[in-house]
C-alpha positions as CSV (number, residue, x, y, z in Angstrom):
1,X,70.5,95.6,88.8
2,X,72.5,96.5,85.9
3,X,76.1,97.6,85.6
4,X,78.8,99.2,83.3
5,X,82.1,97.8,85.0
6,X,85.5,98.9,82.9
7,X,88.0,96.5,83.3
8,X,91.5,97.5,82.5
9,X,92.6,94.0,80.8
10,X,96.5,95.4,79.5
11,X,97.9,94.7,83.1
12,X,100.0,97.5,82.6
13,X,100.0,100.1,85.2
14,X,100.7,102.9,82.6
15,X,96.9,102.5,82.0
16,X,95.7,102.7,85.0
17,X,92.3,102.2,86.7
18,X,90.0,100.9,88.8
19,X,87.3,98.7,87.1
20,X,85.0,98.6,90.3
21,X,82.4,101.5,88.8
22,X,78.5,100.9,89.1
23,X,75.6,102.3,87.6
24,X,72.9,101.4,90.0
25,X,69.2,100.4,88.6
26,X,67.7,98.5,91.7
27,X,65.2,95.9,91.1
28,X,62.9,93.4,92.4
29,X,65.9,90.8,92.6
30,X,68.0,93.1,94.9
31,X,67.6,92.0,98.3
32,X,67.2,94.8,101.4
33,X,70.2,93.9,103.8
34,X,70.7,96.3,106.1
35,X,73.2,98.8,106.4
36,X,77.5,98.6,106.2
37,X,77.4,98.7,110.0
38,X,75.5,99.7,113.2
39,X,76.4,103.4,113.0
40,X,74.5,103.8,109.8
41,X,70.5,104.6,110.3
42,X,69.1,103.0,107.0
43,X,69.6,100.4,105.0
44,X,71.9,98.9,101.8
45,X,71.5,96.4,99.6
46,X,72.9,93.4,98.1
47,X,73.1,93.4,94.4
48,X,74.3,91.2,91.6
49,X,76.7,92.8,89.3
50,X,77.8,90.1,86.7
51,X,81.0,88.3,86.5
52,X,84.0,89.0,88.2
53,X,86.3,90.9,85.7
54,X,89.6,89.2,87.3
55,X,88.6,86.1,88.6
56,X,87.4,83.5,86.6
57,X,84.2,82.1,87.1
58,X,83.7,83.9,89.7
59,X,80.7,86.7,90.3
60,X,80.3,90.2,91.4
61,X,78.2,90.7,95.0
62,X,78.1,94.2,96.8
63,X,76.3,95.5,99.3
64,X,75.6,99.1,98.1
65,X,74.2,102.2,99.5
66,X,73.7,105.5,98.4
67,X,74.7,108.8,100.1
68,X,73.4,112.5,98.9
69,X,76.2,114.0,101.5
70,X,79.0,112.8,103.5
71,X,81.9,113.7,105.8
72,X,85.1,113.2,104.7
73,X,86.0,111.4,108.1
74,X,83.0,109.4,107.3
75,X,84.3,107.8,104.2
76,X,88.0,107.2,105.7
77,X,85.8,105.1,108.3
78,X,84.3,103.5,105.6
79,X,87.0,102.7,103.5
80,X,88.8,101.1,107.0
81,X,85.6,98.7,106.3
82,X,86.5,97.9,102.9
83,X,83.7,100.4,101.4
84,X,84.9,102.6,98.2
85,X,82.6,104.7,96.2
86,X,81.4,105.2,93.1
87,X,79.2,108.5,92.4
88,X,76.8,108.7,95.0
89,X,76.9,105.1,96.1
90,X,79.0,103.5,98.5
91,X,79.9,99.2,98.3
92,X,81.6,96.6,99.8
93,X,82.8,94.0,97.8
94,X,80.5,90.3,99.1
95,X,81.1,87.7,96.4
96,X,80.8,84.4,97.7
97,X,84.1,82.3,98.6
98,X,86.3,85.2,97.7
99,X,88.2,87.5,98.9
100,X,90.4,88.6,96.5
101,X,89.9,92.2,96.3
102,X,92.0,94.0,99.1
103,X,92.1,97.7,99.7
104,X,95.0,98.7,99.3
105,X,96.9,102.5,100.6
106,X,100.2,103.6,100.2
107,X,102.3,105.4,102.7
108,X,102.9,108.3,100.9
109,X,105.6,109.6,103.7
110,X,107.7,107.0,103.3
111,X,107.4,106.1,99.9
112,X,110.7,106.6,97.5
113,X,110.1,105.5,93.7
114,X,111.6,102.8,92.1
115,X,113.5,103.1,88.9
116,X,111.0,102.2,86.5
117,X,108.9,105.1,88.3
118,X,111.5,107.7,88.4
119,X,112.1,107.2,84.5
120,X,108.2,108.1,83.8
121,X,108.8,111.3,86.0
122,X,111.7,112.5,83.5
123,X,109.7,111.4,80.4
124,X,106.9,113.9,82.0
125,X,108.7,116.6,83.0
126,X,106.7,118.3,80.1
127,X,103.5,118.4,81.9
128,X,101.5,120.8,83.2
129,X,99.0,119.9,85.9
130,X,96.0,122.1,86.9
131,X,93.7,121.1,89.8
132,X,89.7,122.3,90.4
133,X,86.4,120.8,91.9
134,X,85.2,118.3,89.9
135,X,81.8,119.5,87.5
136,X,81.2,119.0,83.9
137,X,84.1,120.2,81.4
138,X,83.1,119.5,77.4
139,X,86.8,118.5,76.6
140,X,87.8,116.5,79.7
141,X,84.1,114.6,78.5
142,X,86.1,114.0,75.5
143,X,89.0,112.7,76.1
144,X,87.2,110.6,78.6
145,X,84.8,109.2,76.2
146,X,88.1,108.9,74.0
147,X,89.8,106.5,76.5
148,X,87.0,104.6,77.2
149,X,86.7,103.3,73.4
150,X,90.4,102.5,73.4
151,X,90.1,100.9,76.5
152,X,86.5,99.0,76.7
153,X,84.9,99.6,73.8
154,X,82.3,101.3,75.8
155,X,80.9,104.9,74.2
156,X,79.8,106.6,77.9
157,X,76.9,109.6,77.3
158,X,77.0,112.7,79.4
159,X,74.9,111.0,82.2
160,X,77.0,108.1,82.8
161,X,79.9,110.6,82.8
162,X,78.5,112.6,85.2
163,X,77.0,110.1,87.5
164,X,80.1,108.4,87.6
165,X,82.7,111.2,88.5
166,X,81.2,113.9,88.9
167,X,78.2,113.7,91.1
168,X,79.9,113.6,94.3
169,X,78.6,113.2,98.3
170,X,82.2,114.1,98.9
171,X,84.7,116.9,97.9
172,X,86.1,115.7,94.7
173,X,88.6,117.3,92.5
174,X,90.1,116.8,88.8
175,X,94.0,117.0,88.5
176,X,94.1,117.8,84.4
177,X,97.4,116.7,82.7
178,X,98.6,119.1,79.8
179,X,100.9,119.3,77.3
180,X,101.3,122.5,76.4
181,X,97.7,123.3,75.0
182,X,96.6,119.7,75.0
183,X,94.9,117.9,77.5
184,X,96.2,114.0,77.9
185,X,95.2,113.1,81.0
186,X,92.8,113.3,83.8
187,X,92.6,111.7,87.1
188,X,89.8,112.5,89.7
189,X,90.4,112.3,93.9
190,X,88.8,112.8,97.0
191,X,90.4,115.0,99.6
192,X,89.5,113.5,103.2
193,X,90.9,114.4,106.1
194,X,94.1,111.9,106.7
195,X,94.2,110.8,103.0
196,X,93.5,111.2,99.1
197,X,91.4,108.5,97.7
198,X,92.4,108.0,94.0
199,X,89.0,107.4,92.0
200,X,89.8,107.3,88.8
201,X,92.5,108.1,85.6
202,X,92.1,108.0,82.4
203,X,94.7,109.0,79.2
204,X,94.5,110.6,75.6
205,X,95.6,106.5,73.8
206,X,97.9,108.5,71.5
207,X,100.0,109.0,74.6
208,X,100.4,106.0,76.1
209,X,104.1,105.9,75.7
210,X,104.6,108.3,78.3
211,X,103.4,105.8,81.4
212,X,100.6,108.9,82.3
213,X,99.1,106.3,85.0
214,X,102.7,105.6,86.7
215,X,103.4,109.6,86.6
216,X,99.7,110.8,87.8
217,X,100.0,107.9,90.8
218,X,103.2,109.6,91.8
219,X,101.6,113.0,91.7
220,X,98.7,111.9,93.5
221,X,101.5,110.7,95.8
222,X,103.2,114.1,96.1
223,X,99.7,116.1,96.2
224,X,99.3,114.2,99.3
225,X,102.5,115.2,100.9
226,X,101.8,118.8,99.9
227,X,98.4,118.3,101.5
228,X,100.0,117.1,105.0
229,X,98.2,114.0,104.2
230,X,99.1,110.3,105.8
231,X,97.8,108.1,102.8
232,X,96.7,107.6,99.2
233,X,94.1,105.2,99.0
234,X,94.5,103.4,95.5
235,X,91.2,101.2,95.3
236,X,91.7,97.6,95.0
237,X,95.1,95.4,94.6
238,X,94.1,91.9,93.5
239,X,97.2,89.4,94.1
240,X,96.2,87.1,91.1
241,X,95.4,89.5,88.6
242,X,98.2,91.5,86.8
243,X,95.3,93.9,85.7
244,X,95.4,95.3,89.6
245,X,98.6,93.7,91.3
246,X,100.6,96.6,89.8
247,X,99.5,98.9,92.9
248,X,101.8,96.9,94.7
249,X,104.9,98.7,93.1
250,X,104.3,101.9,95.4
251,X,105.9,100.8,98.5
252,X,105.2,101.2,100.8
253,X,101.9,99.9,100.7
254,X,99.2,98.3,103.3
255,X,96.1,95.8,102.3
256,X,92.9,95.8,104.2
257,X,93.0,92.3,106.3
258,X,89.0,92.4,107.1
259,X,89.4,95.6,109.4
260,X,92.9,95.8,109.8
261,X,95.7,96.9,107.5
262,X,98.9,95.0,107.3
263,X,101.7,96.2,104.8
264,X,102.6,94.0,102.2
């Protein structure tokens, strides 16, 4: 199995994301498993995805499975299993003698930003968000291909793109940052039925003075509150590793303990 994983190595939650991405290729070498649990009817598999971008020395198992449809109450079950998504496929992170990667969710009721965070609101108060179902958009392409050379040195083709975040099994939307005429950000989210599960952001470089990840987390945040949602599910929060131990800011927060969530 081959991957393209994007690692966001500034530790600086201005630029955030979430590195756990695959591009599935199965092969020979992948082995047949089963499925994430008893409920499911057919199987998943346990691939090899390279090394661990955080850890070192360590390597990247999951057990993965595709979907072509699913329920939104499906996938908050999921996720309360430690399963996120990435296109069409579904994982669980299974690397051996690790378990570093926790879920993480933020209580988006009770949540009151810090300082740090309300100073990125007022240097944002200039932008203009517009929501939509995700599907293909020429300049958000862009802008995405755009970050992803600043950030990984990775050039992403239209396929990638869309296999990554746009092909969907679940209802997924893009919140477009503007200012003014110019688009600077884009973050894409699932709408379930409890929850918002934050997929993915990504920034115009030239802008990263204004903290876009800390204001579009906070938006995400108030989205869900407009919503009458409970949560904002905000991938994985890795204690040892400044590149994902930011999430930890919004508070407050809960990790996933095998099947149980205990706040931090």
């Amino acid at each position: 199995m081959t991957d393209h994983m994007q690692a966001d190595d500034s530790g600086d939650e201005s630029k955030r994301d979430d590195p756990f991405r695959l591009t599935i290729e199965f092969s020979q070498s992948d082995t047949k498993i089963g499925s994430f649990d008893s409920a499911d009817v057919s199987g998943a598999f346990e691939t090899y995805n390279g090394p661990c971008p955080y850890i070192p020395f360590g390597v990247w198992i999951t057990r993965t499975r595709h979907y072509d449809d699913m329920a939104p109450e499906e996938y908050e079950r999921l996720l309360n299993k430690g399963v996120r998504r990435s296109g069409h496929y579904f994982y669980q992170n299974r690397c051996p003698g690790c378990s570093e990667c926790r879920l993480i969710k933020i209580d988006v009721r009770r949540f009151e930003p810090s300082r740090s965070q309300r100073r990125a609101m007022k240097k944002n108060r200039d932008i203009v968000i517009r929501r939509r179902s995700a599907g293909f958009d020429q300049e958000e392409f862009e802008l995405y291909q755009k970050y992803c050379m600043d950030r990984h040195d990775h050039f992403p083709d239209e396929i990638d793109y869309s296999q990554f975040l746009i092909e969907s099994p679940v209802d997924t939307e893009i919140m477009s940052y503007y200012l003014e005429d110019r688009l600077v950000g884009l973050g894409w989210i699932d709408i379930l039925v409890k929850s918002i599960s934050s997929v993915y952001f990504a920034f115009d470089p030239e802008y990263e003075s204004r903290s876009l990840g800390v204001f579009s987390m906070i938006k995400e945040i108030e989205l869900c509150r407009e919503m009458n949602k409970d949560w904002l599910h905000a991938g994985f929060w890795v204690k040892s590793s400044p590149k994902m131990a930011y999430k930890a800011n919004y508070r407050p927060c809960f990790i996933l303990n095998g099947e149980t969530w205990r706040e931090l």
